[in-house]
mmCIF file of the C-alpha atoms, coordinates in Angstrom:
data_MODEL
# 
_entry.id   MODEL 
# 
loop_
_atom_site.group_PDB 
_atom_site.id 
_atom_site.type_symbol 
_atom_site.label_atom_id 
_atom_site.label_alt_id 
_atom_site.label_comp_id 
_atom_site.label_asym_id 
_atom_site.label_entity_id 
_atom_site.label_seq_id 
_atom_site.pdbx_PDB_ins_code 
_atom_site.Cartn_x 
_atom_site.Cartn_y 
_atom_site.Cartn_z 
_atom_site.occupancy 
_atom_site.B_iso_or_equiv 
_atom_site.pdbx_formal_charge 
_atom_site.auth_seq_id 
_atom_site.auth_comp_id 
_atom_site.auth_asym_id 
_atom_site.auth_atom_id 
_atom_site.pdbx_PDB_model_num 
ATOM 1   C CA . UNK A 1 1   ? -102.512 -4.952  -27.214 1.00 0.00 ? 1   UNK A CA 1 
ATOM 2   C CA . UNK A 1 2   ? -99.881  -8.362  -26.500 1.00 0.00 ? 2   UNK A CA 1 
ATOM 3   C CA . UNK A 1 3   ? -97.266  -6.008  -26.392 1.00 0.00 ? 3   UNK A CA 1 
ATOM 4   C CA . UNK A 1 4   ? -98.994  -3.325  -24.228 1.00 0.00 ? 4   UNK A CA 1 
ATOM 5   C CA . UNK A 1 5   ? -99.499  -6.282  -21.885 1.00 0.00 ? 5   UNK A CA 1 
ATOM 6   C CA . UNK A 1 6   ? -96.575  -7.498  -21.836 1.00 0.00 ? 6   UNK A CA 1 
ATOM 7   C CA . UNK A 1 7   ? -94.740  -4.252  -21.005 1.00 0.00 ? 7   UNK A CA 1 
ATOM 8   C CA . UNK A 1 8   ? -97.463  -3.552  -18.089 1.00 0.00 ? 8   UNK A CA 1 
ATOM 9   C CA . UNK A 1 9   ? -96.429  -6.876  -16.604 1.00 0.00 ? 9   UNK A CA 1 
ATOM 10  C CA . UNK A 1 10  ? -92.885  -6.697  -17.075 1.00 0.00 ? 10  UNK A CA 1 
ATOM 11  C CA . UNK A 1 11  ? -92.831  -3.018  -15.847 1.00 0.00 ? 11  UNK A CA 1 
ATOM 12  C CA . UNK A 1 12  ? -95.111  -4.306  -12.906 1.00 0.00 ? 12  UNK A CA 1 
ATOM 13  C CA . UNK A 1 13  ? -92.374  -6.431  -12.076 1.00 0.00 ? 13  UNK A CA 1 
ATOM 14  C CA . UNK A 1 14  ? -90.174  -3.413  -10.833 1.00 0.00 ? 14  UNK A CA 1 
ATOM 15  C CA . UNK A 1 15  ? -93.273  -2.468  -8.531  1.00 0.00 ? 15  UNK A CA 1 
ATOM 16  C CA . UNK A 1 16  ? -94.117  -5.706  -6.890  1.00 0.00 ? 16  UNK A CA 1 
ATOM 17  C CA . UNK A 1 17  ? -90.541  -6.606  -6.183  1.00 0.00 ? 17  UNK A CA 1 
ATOM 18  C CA . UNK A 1 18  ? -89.787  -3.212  -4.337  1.00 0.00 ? 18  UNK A CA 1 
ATOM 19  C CA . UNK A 1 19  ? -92.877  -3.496  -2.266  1.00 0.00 ? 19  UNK A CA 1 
ATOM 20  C CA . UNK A 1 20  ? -92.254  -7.505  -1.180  1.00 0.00 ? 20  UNK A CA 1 
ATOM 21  C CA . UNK A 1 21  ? -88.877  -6.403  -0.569  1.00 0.00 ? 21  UNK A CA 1 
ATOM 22  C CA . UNK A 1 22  ? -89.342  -3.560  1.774   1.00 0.00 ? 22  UNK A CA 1 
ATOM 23  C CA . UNK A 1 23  ? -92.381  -5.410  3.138   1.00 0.00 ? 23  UNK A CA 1 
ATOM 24  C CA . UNK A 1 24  ? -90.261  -7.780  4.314   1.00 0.00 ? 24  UNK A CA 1 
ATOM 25  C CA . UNK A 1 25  ? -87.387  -5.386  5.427   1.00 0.00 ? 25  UNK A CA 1 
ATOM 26  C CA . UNK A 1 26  ? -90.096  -3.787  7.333   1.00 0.00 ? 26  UNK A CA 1 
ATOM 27  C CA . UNK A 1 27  ? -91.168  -7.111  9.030   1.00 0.00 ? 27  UNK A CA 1 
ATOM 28  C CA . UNK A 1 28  ? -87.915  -7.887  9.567   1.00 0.00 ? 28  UNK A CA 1 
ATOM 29  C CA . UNK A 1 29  ? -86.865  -4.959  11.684  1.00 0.00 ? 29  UNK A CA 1 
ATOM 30  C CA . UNK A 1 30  ? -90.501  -5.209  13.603  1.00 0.00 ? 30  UNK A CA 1 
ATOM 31  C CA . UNK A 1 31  ? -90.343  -8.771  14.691  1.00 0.00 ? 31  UNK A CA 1 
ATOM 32  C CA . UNK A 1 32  ? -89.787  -8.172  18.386  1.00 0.00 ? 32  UNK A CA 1 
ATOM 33  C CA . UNK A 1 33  ? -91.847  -8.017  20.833  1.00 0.00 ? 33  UNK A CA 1 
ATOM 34  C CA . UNK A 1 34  ? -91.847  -4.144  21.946  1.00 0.00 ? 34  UNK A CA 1 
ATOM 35  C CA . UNK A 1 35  ? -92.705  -3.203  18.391  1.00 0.00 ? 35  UNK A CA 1 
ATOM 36  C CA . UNK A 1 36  ? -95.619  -1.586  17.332  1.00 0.00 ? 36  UNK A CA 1 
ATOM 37  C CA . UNK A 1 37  ? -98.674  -2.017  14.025  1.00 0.00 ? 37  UNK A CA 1 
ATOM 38  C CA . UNK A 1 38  ? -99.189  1.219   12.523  1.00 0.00 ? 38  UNK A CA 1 
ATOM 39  C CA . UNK A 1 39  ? -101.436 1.913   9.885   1.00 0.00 ? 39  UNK A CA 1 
ATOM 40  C CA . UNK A 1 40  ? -98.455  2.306   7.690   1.00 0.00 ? 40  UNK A CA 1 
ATOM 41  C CA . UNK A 1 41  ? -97.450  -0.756  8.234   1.00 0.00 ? 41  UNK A CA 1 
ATOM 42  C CA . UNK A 1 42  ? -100.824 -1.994  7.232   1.00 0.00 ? 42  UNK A CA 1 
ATOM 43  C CA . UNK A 1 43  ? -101.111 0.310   4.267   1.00 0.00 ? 43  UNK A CA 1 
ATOM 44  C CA . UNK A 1 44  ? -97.354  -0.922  3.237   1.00 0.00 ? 44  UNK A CA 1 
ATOM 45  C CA . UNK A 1 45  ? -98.795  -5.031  3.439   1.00 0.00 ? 45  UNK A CA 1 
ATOM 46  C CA . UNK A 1 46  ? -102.069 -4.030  1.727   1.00 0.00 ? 46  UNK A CA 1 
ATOM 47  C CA . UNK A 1 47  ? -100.564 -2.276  -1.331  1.00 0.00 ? 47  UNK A CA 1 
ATOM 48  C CA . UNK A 1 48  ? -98.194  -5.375  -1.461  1.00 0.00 ? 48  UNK A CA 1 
ATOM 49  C CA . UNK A 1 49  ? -100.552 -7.862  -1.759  1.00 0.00 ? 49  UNK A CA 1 
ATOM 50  C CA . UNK A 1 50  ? -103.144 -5.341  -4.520  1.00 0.00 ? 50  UNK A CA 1 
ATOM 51  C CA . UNK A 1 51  ? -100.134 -5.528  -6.645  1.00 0.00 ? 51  UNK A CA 1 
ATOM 52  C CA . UNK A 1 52  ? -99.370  -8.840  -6.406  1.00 0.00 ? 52  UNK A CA 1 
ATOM 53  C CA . UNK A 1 53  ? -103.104 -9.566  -7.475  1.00 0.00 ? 53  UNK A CA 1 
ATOM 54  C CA . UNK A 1 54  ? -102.949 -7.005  -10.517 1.00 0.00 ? 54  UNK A CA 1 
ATOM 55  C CA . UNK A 1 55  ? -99.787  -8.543  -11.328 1.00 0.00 ? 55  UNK A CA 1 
ATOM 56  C CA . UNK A 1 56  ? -101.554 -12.002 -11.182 1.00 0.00 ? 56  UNK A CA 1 
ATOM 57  C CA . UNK A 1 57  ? -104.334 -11.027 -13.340 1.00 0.00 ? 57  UNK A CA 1 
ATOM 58  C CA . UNK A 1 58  ? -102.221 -9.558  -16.148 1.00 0.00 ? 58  UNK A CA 1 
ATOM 59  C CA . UNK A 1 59  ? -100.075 -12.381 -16.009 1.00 0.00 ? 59  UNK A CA 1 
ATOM 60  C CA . UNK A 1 60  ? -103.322 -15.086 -16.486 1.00 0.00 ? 60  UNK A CA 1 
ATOM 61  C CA . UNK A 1 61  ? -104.449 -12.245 -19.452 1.00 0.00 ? 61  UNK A CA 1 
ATOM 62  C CA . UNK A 1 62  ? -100.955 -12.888 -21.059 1.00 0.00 ? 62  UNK A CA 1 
ATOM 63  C CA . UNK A 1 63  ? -101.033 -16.501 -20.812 1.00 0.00 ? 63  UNK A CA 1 
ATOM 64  C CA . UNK A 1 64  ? -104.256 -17.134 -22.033 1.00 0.00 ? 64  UNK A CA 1 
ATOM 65  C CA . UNK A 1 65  ? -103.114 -15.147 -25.518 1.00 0.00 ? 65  UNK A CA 1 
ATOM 66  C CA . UNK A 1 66  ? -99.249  -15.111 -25.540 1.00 0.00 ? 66  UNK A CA 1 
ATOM 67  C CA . UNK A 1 67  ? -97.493  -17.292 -27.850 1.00 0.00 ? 67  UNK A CA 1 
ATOM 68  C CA . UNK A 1 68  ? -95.085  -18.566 -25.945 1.00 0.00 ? 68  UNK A CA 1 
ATOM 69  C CA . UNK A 1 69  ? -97.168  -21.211 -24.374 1.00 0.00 ? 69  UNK A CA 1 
ATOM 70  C CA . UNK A 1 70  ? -98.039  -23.772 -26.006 1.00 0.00 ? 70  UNK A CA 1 
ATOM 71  C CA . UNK A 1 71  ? -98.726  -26.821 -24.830 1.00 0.00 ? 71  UNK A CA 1 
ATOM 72  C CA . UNK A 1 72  ? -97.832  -28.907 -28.123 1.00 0.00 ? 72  UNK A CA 1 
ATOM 73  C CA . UNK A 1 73  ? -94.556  -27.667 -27.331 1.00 0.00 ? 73  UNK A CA 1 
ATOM 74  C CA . UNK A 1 74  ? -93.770  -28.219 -23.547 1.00 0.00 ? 74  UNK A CA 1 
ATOM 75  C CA . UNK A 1 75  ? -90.445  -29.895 -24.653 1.00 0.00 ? 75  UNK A CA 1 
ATOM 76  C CA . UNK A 1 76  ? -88.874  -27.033 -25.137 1.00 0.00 ? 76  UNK A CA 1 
ATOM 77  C CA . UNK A 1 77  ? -87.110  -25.395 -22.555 1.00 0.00 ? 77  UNK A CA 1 
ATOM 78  C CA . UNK A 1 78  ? -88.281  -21.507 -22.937 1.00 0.00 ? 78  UNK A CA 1 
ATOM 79  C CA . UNK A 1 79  ? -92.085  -22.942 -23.610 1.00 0.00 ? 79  UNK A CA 1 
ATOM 80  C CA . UNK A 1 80  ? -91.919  -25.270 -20.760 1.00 0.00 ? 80  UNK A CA 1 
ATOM 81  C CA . UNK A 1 81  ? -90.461  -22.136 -18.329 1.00 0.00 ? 81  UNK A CA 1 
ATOM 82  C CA . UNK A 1 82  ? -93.417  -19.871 -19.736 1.00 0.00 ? 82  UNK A CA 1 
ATOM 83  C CA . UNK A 1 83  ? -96.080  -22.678 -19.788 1.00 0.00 ? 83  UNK A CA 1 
ATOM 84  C CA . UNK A 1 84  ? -95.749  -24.707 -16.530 1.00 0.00 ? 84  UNK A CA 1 
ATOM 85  C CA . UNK A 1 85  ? -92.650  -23.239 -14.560 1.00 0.00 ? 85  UNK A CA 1 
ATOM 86  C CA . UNK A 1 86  ? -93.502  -19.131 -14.421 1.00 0.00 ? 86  UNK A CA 1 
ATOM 87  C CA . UNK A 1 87  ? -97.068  -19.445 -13.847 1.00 0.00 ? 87  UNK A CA 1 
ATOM 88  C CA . UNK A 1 88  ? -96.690  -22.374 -11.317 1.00 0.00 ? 88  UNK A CA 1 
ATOM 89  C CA . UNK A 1 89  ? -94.183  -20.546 -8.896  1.00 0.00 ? 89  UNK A CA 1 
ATOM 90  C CA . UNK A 1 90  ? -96.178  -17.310 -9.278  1.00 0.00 ? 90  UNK A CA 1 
ATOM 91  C CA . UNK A 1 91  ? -99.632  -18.761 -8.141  1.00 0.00 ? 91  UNK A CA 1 
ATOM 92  C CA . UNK A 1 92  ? -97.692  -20.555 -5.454  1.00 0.00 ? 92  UNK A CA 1 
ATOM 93  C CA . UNK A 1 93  ? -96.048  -17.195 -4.441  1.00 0.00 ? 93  UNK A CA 1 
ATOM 94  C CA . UNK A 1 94  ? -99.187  -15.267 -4.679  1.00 0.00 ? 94  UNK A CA 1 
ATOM 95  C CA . UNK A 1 95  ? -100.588 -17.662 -2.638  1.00 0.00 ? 95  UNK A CA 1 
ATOM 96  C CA . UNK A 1 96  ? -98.347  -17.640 0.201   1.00 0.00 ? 96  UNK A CA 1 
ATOM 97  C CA . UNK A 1 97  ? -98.134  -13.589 0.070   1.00 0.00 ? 97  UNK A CA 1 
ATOM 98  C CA . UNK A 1 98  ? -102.282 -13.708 0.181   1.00 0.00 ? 98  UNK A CA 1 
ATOM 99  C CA . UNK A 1 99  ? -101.908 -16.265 3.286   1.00 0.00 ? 99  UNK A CA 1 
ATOM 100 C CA . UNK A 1 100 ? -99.518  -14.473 5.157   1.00 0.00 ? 100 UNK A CA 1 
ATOM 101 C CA . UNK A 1 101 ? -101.698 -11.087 4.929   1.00 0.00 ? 101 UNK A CA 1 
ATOM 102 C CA . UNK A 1 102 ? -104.725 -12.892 5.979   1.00 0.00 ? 102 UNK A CA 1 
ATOM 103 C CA . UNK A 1 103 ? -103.086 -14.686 9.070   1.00 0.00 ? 103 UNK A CA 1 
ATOM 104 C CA . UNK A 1 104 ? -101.111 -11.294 10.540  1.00 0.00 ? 104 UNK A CA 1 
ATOM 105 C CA . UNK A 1 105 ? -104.892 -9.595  10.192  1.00 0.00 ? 105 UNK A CA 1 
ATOM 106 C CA . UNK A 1 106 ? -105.688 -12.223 12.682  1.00 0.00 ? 106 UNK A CA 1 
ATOM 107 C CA . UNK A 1 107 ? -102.338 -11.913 14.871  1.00 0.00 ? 107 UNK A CA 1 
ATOM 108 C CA . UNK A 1 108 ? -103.345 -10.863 18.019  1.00 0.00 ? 108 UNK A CA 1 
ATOM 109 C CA . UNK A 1 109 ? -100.100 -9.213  18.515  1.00 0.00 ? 109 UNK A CA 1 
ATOM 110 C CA . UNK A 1 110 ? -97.627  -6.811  16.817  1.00 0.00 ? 110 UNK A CA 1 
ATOM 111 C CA . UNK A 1 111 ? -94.705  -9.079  16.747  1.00 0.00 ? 111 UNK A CA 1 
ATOM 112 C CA . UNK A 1 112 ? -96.466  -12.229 15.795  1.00 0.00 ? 112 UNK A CA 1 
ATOM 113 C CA . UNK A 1 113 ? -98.321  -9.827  12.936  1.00 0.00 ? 113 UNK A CA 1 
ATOM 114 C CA . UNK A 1 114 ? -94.928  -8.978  11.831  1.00 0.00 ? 114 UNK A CA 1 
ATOM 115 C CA . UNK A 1 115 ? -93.118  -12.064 11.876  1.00 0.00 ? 115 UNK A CA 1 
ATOM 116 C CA . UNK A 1 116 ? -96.170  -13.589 9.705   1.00 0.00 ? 116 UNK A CA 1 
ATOM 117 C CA . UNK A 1 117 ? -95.189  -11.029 6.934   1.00 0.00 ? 117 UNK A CA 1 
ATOM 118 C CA . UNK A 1 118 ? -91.801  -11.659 7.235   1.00 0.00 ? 118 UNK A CA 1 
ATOM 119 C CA . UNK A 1 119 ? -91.867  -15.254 7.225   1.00 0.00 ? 119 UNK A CA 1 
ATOM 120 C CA . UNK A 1 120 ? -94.585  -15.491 4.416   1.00 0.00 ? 120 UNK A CA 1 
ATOM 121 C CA . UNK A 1 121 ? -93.782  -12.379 2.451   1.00 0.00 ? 121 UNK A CA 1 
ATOM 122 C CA . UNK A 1 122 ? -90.115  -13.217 2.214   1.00 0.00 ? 122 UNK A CA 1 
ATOM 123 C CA . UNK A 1 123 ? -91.389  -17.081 0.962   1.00 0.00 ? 123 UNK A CA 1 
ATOM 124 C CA . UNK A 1 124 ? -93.001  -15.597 -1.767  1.00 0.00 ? 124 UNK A CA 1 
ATOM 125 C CA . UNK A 1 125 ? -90.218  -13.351 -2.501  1.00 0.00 ? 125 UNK A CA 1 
ATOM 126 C CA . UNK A 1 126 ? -87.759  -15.795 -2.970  1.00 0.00 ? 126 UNK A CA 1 
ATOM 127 C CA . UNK A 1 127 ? -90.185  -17.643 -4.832  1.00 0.00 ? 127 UNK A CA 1 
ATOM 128 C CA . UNK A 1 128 ? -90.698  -14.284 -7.255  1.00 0.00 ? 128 UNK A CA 1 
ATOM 129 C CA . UNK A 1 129 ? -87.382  -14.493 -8.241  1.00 0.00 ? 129 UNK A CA 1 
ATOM 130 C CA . UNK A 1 130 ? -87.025  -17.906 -8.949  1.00 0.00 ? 130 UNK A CA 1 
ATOM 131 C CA . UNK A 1 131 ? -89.695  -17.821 -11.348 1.00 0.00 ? 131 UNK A CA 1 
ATOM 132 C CA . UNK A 1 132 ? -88.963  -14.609 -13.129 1.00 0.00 ? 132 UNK A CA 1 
ATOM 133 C CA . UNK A 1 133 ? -87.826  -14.869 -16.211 1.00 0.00 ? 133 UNK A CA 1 
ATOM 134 C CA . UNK A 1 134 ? -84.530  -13.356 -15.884 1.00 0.00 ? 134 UNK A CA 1 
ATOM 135 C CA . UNK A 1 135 ? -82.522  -12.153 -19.312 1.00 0.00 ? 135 UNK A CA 1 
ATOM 136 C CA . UNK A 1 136 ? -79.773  -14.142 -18.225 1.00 0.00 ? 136 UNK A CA 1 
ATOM 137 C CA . UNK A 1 137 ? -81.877  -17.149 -17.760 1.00 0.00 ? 137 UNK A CA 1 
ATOM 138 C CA . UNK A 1 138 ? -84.362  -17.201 -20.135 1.00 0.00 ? 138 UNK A CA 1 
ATOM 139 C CA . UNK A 1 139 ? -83.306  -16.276 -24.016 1.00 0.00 ? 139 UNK A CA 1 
ATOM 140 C CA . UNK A 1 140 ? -84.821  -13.436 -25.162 1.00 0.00 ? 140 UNK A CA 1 
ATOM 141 C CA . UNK A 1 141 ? -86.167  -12.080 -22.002 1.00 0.00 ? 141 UNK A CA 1 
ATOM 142 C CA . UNK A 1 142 ? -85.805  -8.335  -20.950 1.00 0.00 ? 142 UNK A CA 1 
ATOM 143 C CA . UNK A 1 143 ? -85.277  -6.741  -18.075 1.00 0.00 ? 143 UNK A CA 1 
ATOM 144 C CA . UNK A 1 144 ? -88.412  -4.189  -18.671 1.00 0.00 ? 144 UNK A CA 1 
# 
């Protein structure tokens, strides 16, 4: 089951990076003021922030019963990264992806809708990849 987890989240990955980066590619290109909200726009920012969540929720699965944390161990670089580091700048980017969908629902405009996405979206990008653990960062991580 670990290892079924562990390829759902790392596979997962692929998803939720593809949809916060056209997300934001979208936002981008919508930011000024003639631009419309369509509802693919919405449906594009909604199935960005589901898979963020599902993403979340395997991840907390994983750490609760992975055995690379470990507290006892925190020293360690690679148990430090998986204990503190990864799941800090994930809830943090999580976060800021579930803030910036809540405030462009209450935009009152397309661009400032937009530019919410954009501005939060693209935080929490940038965060994502910070915290992922990269196989040129992290020993013995993978790429899927």
């Amino acid at each position: 089951m670990y290892n079924g987890l562990v390829h759902a989240h790392s596979g997962l990955r692929w998803v939720v990076l593809i949809l916060l980066l056209a997300s934001v590619v979208n936002a981008a290109t919508k930011r000024n003021p003639s631009s419309t909200y369509t509802a693919g726009d919405n449906k594009l920012y909604l199935f960005t922030l589901v898979s963020t969540h599902i993403q979340l929720v395997l991840g907390l699965i994983l750490y609760f019963i992975s055995p690379k944390v470990d507290f006892s161990l925190i020293s360690e670089k690679l148990y430090r990264f998986y204990t503190v580091e990864h799941l800090t700048g994930m809830i943090i980017a999580i976060a800021l992806i579930t803030v910036g969908r809540a405030r462009s629902r209450r935009a009152e405009n397309a661009a400032a809708k937009h530019r919410s996405i954009f501005i939060f979206f693209g935080l929490g990008l940038l965060l994502i990849l910070v915290s992922i653990p990269w196989p040129f960062r992290i020993p013995g991580a993978g790429w899927f």
